[in-house]
N, C-alpha and C positions, 0 to 999 in steps of 0.2 A: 111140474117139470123139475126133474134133476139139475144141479148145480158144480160146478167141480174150479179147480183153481187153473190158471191159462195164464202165457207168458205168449204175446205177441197171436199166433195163432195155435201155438204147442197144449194143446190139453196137455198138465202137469200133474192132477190128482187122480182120483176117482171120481166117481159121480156120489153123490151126499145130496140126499131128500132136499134139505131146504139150503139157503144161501147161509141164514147162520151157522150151521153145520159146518161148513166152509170156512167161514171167518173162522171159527173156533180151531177148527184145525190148521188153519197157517199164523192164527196166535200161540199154539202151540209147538209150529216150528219154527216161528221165531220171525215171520215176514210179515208181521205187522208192525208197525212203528205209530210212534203219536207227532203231529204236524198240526203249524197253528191254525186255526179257520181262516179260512176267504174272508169274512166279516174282522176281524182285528181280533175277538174275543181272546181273552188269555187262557180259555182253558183247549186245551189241543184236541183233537178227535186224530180216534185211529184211522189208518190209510194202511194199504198195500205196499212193500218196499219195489224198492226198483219201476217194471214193469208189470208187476203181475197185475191180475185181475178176476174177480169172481164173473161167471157164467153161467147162463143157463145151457143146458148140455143135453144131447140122449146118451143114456147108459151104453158102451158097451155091449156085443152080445154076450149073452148070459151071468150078466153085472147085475147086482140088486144092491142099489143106493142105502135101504135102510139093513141091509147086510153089515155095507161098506162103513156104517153109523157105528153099527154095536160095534165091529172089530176095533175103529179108531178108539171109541170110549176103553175097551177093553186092554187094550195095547197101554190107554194114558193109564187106566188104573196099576197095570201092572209096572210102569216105569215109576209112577211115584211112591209103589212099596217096594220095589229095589233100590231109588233114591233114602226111603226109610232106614 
């Protein structure tokens, strides 16, 4: 099952093959944050800012998740050689 990024009940992304897919893409806009563990530990684990949340999702019609993969990969490769 597809996965996409959600604010309350608002589907906010696309749909993206797996849940990592997800993460990667809202690490790449910026809405993930590092927060201490529940356990005391000193080292932080990533989290979601605000409200958001990953989900499992159905596609859209005529939405294809591992489409919606290459574009994002495609899109990152192209802004970090115009950051270049």
């Amino acid at each position: 099952m597809p996965y996409a990024l959600f604010c309350n009940e608002a589907k906010l992304s696309k749909s993206y093959p797996t849940e990592a897919d997800v993460w990667w893409l809202a690490k790449q806009s910026g809405l993930v944050v590092d927060a201490a563990t529940d356990e005391g530990k000193p080292a932080p684990r990533p989290v979601l800012d605000n409200d958001y949340e990953i989900r499992p999702c159905r596609p859209e019609p005529q939405e294809d998740p591992a489409q919606n993969k290459l574009d994002a990969e495609r899109q990152a490769q192209h802004d970090i050689q115009f950051l270049s």
